[in-house]
N, C-alpha and C positions, 0 to 999 in steps of 0.2 A: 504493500500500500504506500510504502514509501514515496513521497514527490508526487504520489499519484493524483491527490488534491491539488496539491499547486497547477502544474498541467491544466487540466480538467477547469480550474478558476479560469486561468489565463486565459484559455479558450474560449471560454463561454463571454467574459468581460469584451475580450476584444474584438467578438467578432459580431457583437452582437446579439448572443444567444445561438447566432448562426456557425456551426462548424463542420467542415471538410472529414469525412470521415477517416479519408486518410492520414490528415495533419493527425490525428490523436493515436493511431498509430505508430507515432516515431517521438525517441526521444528530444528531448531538447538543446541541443549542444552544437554549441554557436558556430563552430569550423564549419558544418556541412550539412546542420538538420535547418529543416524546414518547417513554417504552417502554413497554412491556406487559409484567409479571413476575405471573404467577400469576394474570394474566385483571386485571388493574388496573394502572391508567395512573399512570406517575412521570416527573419530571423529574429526570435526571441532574446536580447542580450540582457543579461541582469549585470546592472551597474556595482561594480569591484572598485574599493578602496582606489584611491588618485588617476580614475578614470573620466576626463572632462568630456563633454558633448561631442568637442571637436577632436579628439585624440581617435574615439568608437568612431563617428563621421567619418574618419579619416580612414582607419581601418580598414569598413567594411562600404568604402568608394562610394559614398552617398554625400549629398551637399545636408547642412546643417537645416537649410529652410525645411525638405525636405521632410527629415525626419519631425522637425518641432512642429509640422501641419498635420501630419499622421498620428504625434501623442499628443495632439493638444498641450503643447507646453508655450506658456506665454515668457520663460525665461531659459538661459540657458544653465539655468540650476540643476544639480542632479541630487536626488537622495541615494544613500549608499542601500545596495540591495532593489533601487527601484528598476521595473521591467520595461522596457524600452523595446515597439517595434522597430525592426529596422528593414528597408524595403529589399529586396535581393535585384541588386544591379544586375542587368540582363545587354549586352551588347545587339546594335542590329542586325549582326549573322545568328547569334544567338534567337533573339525571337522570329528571324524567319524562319530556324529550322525547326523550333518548337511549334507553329503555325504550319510546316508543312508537315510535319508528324503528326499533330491532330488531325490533319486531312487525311494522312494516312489510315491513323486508326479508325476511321471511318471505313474504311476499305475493306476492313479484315474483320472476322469472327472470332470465337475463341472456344477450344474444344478439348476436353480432357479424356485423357490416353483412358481407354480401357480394360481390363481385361481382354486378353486377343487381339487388340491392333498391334497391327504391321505399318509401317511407314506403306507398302505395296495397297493392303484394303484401305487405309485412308485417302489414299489417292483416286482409287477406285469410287469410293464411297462419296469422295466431294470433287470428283472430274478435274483433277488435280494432276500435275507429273511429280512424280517421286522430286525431282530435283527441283521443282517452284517451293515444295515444301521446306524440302532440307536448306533453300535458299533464305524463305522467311523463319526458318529454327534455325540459326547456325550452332545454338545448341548440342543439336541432334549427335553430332559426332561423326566418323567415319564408320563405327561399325552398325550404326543405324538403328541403336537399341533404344524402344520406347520406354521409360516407368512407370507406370499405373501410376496415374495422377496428376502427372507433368500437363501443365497447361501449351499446348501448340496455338500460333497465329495462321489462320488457314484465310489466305483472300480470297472475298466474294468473286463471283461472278460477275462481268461487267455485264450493264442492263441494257444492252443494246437495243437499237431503234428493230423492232420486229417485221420487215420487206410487208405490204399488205396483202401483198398476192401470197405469201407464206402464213398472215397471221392469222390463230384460229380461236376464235371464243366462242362462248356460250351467253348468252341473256337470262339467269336465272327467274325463273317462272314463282307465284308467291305457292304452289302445289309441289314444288321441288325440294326435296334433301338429298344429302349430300349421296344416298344413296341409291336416290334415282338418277341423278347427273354420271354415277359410275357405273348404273347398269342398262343406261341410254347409247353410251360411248363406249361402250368395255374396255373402260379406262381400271387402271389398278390404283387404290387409295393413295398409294405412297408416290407415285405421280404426278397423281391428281395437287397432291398438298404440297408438292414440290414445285409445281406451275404457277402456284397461288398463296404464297406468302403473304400476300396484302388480309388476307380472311383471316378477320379473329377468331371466329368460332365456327368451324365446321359443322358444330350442331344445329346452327341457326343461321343459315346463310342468308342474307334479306333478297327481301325479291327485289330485282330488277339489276342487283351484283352481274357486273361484266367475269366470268371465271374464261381462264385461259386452258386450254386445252394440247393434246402432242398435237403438230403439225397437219398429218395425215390420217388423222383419225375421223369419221363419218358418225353419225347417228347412227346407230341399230334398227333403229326402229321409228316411225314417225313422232313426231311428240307427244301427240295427241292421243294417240292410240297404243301407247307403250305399256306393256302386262307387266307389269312385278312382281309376280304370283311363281310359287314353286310348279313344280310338275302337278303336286298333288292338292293345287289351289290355295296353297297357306301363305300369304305373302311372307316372304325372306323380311327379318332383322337383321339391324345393324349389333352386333355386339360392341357398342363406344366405349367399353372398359379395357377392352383389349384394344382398337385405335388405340388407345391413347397412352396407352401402355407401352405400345412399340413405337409410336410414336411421338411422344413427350420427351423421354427423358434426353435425347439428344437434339431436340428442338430448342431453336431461343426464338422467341416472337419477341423480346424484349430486353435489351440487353443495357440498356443505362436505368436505375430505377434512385427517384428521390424518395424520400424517408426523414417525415419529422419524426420525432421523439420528442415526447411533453414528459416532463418529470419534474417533482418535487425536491431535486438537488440545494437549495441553499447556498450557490454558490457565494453571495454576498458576505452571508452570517460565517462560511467556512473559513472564505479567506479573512476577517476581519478575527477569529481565533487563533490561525496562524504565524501574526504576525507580531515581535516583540519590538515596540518604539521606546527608544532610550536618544538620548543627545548628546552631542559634545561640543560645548560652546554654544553657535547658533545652527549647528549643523545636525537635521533629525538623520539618526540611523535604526533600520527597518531591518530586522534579526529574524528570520525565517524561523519556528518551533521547531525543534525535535524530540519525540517525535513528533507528524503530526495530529492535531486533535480533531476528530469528525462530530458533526452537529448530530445529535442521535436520532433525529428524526428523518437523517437525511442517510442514512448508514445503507438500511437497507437497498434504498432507490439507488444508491453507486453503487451495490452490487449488482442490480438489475444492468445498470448500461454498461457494465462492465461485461456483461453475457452480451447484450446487442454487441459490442465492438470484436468480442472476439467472431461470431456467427458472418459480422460484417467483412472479418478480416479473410473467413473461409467461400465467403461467397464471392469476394474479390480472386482469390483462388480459380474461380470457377470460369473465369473471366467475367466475373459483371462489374460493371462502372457503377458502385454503389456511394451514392452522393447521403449524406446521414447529417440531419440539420436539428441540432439540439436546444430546444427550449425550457429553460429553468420557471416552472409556474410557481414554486411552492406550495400556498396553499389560499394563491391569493387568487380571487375571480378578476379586482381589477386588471391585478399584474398579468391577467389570462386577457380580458379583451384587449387592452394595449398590443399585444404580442398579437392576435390575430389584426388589427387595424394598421398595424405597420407591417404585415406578411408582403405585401403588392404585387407583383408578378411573380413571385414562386410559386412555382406550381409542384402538389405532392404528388406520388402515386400511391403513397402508402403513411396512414398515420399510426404510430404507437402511442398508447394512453391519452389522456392524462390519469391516474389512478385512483385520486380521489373525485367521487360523484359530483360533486359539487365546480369542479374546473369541467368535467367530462361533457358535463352536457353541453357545456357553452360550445366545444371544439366539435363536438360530435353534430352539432347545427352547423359550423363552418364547413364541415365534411361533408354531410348531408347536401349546402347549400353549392358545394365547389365539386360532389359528386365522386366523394374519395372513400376509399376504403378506410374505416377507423376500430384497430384491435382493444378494447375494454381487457386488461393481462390480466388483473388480481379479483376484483370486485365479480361476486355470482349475482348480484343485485343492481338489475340497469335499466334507468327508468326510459332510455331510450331505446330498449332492443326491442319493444313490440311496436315499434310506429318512426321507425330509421330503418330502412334498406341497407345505408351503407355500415349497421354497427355489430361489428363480429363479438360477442362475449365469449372466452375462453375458459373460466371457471366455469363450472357446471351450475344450473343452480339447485334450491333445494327442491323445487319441483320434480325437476328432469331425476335429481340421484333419486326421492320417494318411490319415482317409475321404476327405475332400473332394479334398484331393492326388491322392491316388490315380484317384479319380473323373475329375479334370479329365486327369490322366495317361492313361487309360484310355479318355477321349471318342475320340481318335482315334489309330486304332493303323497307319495308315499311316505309311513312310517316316521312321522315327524311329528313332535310336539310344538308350537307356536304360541311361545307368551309373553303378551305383549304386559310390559311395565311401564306404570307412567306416576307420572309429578299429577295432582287434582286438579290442574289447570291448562291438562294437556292439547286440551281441544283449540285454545288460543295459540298455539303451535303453529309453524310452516310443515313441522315433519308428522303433524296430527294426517295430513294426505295420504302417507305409508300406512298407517292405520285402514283409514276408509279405504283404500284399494284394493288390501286385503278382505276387507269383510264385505266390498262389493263384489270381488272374484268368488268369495267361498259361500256366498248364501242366497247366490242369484240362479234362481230358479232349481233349488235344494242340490246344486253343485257340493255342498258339502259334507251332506250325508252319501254322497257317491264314493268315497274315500274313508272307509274304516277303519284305518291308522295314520289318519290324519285327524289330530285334535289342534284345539287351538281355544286360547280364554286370555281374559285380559286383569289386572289387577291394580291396585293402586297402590305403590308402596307404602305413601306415608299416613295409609290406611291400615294396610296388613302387615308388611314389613316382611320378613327371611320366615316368617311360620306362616303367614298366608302363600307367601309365594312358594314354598318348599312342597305344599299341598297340591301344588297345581303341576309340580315335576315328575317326571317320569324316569327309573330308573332302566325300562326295558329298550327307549326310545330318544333320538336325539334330541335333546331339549335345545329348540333355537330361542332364544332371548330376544325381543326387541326393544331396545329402550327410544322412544319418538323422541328425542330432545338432542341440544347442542349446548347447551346452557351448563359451564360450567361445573357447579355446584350441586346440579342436581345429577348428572351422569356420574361425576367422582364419589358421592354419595352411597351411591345406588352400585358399583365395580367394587367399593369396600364390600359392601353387604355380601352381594354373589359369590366374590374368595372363599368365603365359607363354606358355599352350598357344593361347588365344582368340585371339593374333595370324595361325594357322595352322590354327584348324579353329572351323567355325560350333556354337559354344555358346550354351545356354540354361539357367541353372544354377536349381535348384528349391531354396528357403529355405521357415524359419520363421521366425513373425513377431518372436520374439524376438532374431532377429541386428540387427533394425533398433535394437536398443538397446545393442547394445555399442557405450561410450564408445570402447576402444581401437582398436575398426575402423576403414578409410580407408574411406571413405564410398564412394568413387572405385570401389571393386574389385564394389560389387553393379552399379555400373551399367556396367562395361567386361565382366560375364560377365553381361549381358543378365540380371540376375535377377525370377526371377520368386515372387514372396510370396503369401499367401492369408492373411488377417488378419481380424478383424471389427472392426478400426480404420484408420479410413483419414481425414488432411485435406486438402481439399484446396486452399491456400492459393491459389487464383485462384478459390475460388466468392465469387461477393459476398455468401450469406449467412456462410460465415465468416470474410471480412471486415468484415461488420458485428460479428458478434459478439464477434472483436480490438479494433472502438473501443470498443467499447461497453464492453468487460472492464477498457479500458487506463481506460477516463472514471471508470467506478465506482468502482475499485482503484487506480488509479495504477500497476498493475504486468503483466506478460504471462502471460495465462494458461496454462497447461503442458496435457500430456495430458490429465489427470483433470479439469481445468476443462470441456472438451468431452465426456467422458465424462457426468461427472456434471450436465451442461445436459438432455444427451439421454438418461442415464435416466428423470430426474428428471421430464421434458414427456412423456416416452411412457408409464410408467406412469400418473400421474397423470390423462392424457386417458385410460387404459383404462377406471380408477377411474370418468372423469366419465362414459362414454358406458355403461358397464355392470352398475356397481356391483360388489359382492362378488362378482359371476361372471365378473370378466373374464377369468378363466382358460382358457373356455372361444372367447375371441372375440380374443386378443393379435395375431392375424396378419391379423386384418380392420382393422387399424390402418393402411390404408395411405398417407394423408394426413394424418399429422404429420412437419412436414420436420426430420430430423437432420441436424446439423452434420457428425457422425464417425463413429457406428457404425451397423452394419447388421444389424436382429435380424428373424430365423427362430429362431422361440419353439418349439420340440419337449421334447413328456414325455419322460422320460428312461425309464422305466419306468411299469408300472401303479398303482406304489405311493410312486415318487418322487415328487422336485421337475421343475425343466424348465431347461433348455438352450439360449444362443442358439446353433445353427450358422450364423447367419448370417454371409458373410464377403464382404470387398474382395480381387479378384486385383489385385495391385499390381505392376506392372513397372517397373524402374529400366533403363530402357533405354539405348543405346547411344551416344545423341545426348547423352546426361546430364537427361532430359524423365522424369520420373514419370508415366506412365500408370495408370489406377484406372477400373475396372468391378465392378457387383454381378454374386457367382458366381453361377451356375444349374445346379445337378447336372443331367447330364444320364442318368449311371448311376444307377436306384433305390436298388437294393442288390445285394449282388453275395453269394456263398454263401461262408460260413467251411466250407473243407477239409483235408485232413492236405498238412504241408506236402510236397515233393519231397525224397526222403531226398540227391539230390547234388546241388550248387549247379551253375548251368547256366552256363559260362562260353566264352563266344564272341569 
């Protein structure tokens, strides 16, 4: 964590709020590092003991006005320790070949070695000569050896003007998909999608789309009159999971993506802890802390953007031009509309947070209004996800987990005892739903007398207590446990009481994901009541990729990354690849993402509504079992949906 605050200040102070994903990538050290503030490059210098304005000036080949117009200095006074941009002198052979290298890189794509390439199939594969390639990698070497990972620069295609007597399109009709336009022309998909890079979404090609076609290819059939029907009259399906499967992952429709990021960092309040002022004479001198101190409110959130920067750093890997523009909200609304009123032409494709409710709504209306994707990372309660399109919430909420419970409760209704324990006020609950779901699945239309070892009763603790409830356990039969609540006090409560019982009757207690976060809990009591969690976070601290990604946190930072650092690695890589592979439509394709590897969470991306935003129900069943061994599998409903009825007017207790 070392310096890592300072940085991260500097950044934020000088650019605006606005920063260059890459400048925060590289250390700060004056010979040869760089930042990016406002799309131009500076050298950070911090002012050392009998270093005058003009001596630094002199240095680093800049004129005095220069720099005193870029730090707002009205003197040429300097404080010892103060931070000084300084502009990076550029010669005019120098920015014309920076200027024609940008053109360049416009030119070229970027492709990573897989498994099985050969310098021979990638040529093949992007109509390339072995030797244009080995040209643009000089890389490569002489003996031609690719490494699994290695990014190559592979140039486009030039777009040549297409002869009219050679050119061939289609007029897409509003009756047409993508699969009638390939079984019109017996064209082969991967052709087809090769001729028409301009098409966002093959699933929805609009009517009246000019699509291009091979040269010498003919209709099949008139248009009008064209059969899509098998032999034996069943019209043919497209399977689009498989498209996109073969065709996504080495597809870019996108390959430069912006990205705000709103966070609650404090950079003001941090650096004003930082810094020790003492004097000598008339002279103030400014004493960096060591080590240094973080605002606590602000801790967790750098670790968050400390996952965005590293995901950002693997996706620049991948070749994407990933621009990452950070603004510090804290926890103020003004200091949130300021920051969107002074945005003006930037344009996002992708918004991260704000975290707390109270910023979110304000941005999630900017996004809504400017048509931008906006990820909701921590909060399961979002009073914009049912009435914003553009607001993805990634925490599950308690709705969606009562479902899933329920669901996984409900796969098998053999041989199970079901008891539900509750606080006398449990019906004012959000998890009172997992309740009612249960007793509409088991008593509708005498569904529950169908199932003769299947019991189920409900009790009140702080009515009966460890002898009412011990009367209701079965020592023949798995006793599943349900406690409806998240509420501290009353779940710690109620896991003391059951330790007792579980030496004496086979228990399997049903949690939310939230107990796993009480400080004052014994860790001890989820895994001696066999508990069992449904969460859409899960680590698992013997995978070696999140073991890599712990050195790798500990190397960058100097410090451990917490939950929200794994969080935000793995929103950060998964949208982003959505962005790459589908552009502004990825809305409609987030669940055909199924090879980018997450560290922690598990998303199953669903609309919330017609008119809403979308919801991950993706979840980890997590067992603390008995042996004291965390177990973790991805759930799989296996009940669709199940029908909302009136409830049973008497509680059914057995």
């Amino acid at each position: 964590m070392r310096y890592f605050i300072q940085k991260l200040i500097i950044l934020l102070l000088l650019s605006g709020a606005t920063v260059d994903a890459y400048s925060q990538a590289n250390d700060i050290i004056r010979s040869n590092e760089k930042v990016v503030v406002a799309g131009k490059f500076y050298y950070l210098h911090i002012v050392r003991e009998k270093q005058t304005l003009f001596s630094i000036c002199k240095a680093y080949g800049v004129s005095i006005e220069e720099v005193m117009n870029i730090n707002r200095k009205k003197s040429h006074n300097l404080d010892l320790n103060e931070i000084l941009r300084i502009p990076v002198a550029q010669s005019t052979h120098k920015q014309t070949s920076t200027a024609l290298q940008k053109k360049k890189v416009s030119d070229y794509f970027y492709y990573v070695i897989q498994k099985g390439d050969t310098l021979y199939s990638l040529a093949k594969k992007f109509n390339q000569t072995v030797e244009k390639i080995k040209a643009n990698n000089p890389e490569i070497g002489k003996n031609n050896k690719l490494a699994v990972g290695t990014v190559l620069k592979i140039q486009k295609q030039a777009n040549t003007q297409i002869d009219k007597e050679k050119e061939n399109t289609y007029k897409v009709k509003a009756s047409d998909s993508e699969e009638d336009i390939l079984l019109k022309f017996g064209i082969k998909k991967r052709v087809f999608r090769k001729l028409n890079p301009q098409i966002k979404s093959f699933r929805n090609i609009a009517s009246g789309t000019i699509v291009n076609l091979p040269k010498d290819t003919k209709q099949l059939t008139p248009t009008d009159d064209i059969d899509v029907t098998s032999v034996d009259g069943i019209r043919q399906t497209t399977d689009y999971n498989q498209i996109f499967k073969e065709y996504s992952i080495d597809t870019t429709v996108q390959s430069k993506i912006d990205i705000a990021l709103f966070l609650p960092l404090y950079a003001a309040l941090n650096d004003s802890l930082n810094w020790e002022i003492t004097y000598q004479d008339t002279l103030k001198i400014m004493t960096r802390k060591e080590p240094e101190t973080v605002y606590p409110k602000s801790r967790d959130f750098i670790r968050l953007y400390q996952g965005v920067l590293l995901a950002v750093e693997d996706l620049k890997k991948q070749g994407l031009d990933i621009n990452l523009h950070v603004f510090d909200t804290e926890k103020d609304q003004a200091k949130v509309r300021q920051t969107l009123d002074n945005l003006g032409p930037l344009k996002f494709d992708l918004i991260l947070g704000p975290v707390y409710s109270n910023t979110f709504d304000l941005v999630a209306e900017y996004a809504q209004e400017n048509q931008i994707p906006i990820i909701s990372p921590l909060s399961s309660k979002n009073t914009q996800l049912h009435n914003n399109p553009f607001v993805f919430q990634l925490n599950t909420s308690t709705e969606s987990l009562c479902d899933n419970i329920f669901n996984h409760l409900m796969a098998d209704k053999e041989n199970k005892n079901i008891v539900i324990v509750h606080s006398n006020n449990y019906k004012e609950l959000e998890e009172y739903k997992l309740v009612r779901d249960i007793e509409q699945q088991l008593f509708e239309n005498g569904k529950y007398w169908q199932y003769p070892n299947l019991h189920y009763s409900k009790l009140s603790f702080e009515d009966y207590g460890n002898l009412g409830l011990e009367h209701l356990l079965s020592k023949t039969q798995e006793n599943i446990i349900v406690i409806p609540s998240s509420k501290p006090a009353v779940v710690e409560s109620f896991l003391t009481n059951l330790k007792i019982l579980v030496k004496s009757y086979p228990i399997q207690l049903i949690g939310f994901p939230s107990w796993q976060r009480y400080s004052s809990m014994d860790p001890s009591n989820l895994f001696e009541l066999n508990t069992l969690i449904l969460s859409p976070y899960f680590i698992d601290y013997e995978s070696e990729k999140v073991n890599k990604f712990i050195d790798r946190f500990r190397y960058e930072f100097s410090c451990e990354p917490n939950d929200y650092s794994f969080r935000a690695y793995d929103f950060t890589l998964y949208f982003s690849t959505a962005i790459k592979r589908f552009g502004h439509r990825f809305f409609d394709h987030l669940n055909e993402i199924k090879d980018v590897e997450l560290i922690q969470s598990n998303y199953a991306i669903e609309s919330v509504n017609a008119w809403g935003g979308f919801e991950n129900k993706g979840l980890h069943v997590i067992n603390y079992a008995p042996d004291f061994k965390i177990k973790s599998y991805k759930f799989e409903p296996i009940i669709k949906e199940h029908q909302d009825i009136e409830l049973p007017t008497e509680e059914m207790n057995r």
